[in-house]
C-alpha positions, 0 to 999 in steps of 0.5 A: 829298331827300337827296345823301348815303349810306352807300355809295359810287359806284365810280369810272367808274359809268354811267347806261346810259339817260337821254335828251336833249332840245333844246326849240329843235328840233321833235318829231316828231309822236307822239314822247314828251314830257317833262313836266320840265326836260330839257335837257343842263344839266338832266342835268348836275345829276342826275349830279354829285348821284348821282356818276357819269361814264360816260353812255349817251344813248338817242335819244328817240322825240321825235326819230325817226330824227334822232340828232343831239342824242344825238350833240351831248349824247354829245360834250359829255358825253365832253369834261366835266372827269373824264368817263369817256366817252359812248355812245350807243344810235340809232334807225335804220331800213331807210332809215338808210345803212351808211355813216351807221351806220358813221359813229355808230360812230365817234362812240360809237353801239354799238346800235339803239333798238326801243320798242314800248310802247303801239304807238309805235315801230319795227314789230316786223317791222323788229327781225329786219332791223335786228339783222343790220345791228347785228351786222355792226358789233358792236352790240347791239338795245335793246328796250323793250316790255310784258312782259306780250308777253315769252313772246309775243315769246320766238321771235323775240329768241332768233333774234336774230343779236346781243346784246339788251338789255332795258329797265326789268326788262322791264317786268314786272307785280308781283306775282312769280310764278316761274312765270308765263310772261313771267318765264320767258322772260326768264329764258330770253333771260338765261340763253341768254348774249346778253341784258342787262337793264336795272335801271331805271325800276322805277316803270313796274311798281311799285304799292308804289312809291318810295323802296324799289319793294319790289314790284320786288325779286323780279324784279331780284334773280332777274335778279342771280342769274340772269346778274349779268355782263349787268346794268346800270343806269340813272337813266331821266331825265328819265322821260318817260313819267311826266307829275307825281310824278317819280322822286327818281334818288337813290331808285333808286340806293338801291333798286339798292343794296338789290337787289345782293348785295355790293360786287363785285355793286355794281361789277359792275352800275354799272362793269364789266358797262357797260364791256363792253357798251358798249365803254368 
């Protein structure tokens, strides 16, 4: 485990999708656990060894619709020494109050957290409703499902009355295949102007796996050349989903560094296309 490289962090880079986790507060029933240390002090080591100071907290699905440990974590993490400010990205539902979304807002919240993977989560039914109410604060929809659905699901993200931002490269299946059709729909919802996609987590896909996950390569490199200004990145921690064999954060910041093209793709990914998005 290495903490040194021969590329440099730009100054403000930002983990666009790590969770946080309280062990003194229950988990709802069916929520994902993660099997290592994963508490805010935990969290803290990971971003000085990779040397980043912008963060983005994502409600864990171990919470519900309880966002406040991902509003206590956003605030401590905004008042750290050098800090670059924290986000972060809520699940709510129909039941959730305007008045309580207005209030996230004001606290860094800047979207709505859909995870549909192996039937967890949100029903895709409430996304159309939820992505109204997003819209009408300037926020965006995340969403996290198997990419084996994204030609499936195509119909109804296009119709979607706000930006998207897909998680983990879409959770797509090496190997690449530019003509398979859950491909090409990602490409289709990129090139339509309103969706992001997250260069993340590429082990959820990958068979040749760390430290390069070279199987993954195609994928994000034609996402990079496809829509380079609504890409970012993110650490994934503590990887919930992963139960032993836990992704070095280090690695998949050298498999970015593999993927983008230059320094400017670099800055792009991990400073200027999250500043945007999420309003730094």
């Amino acid at each position: 485990m290495s903490n040194k490289n021969s590329w440099d962090v730009p100054a403000g880079a930002c983990d666009t999708h790590f969770h946080i986790y309280d062990l003194s507060v229950p988990m709802v029933a069916g929520g994902n656990r993660p099997s290592q240390a994963c508490e805010l002090a935990d969290y803290l080591k990971v971003r000085q060894r990779l040397g980043l100071t912008r963060a983005v907290v994502v409600q864990s699905s171990a919470y519900g619709t309880d966002n406040r440990i991902a509003l206590q974590a956003m605030a401590a993490l905004a008042k750290l020494p050098g800090s670059g400010g924290a986000r972060g990205i809520a699940t709510c539902d129909a039941a959730t109050p305007d008045a309580e979304i207005r209030r996230m807002d004001a606290l860094g919240m800047r979207g709505f957290r859909f995870f549909r993977m192996s039937g967890a989560g949100a029903d895709w039914d409430s996304v159309p409703l939820m992505a109204r109410r997003a819209a009408d604060v300037g926020w965006h929809v995340q969403l996290q499902f198997d990419g084996g659905e994204l030609a499936a699901r195509l119909p109804l993200i296009e119709k979607l009355p706000c930006e998207v931002v897909i998680d983990h490269i879409g959770r797509l299946h090496p190997p690449f295949d530019a003509n398979d059709p859950n491909w090409l729909a990602l490409l289709k919802l990129v090139e339509g102007g309103r969706c992001w996609v997250k260069l993340s987590a590429p082990y959820h896909g990958s068979k040749s796996g760390a430290p390069q996950y070279e199987d993954m390569r195609l994928f994000a490199q034609g996402l990079l050349k496809a829509a380079p200004e609504r890409m970012v990145w993110a650490t994934n921690w503590p990887h919930p989903m992963v139960k032993s064999n836990f992704p070095d954060e280090m690695d998949l910041l050298n498999a970015l560094r593999a993927w983008v093209a230059d320094e400017t793709a670099w800055r792009r990914v991990l400073v200027d296309n999250p500043a945007m998005l999420y309003r730094f």
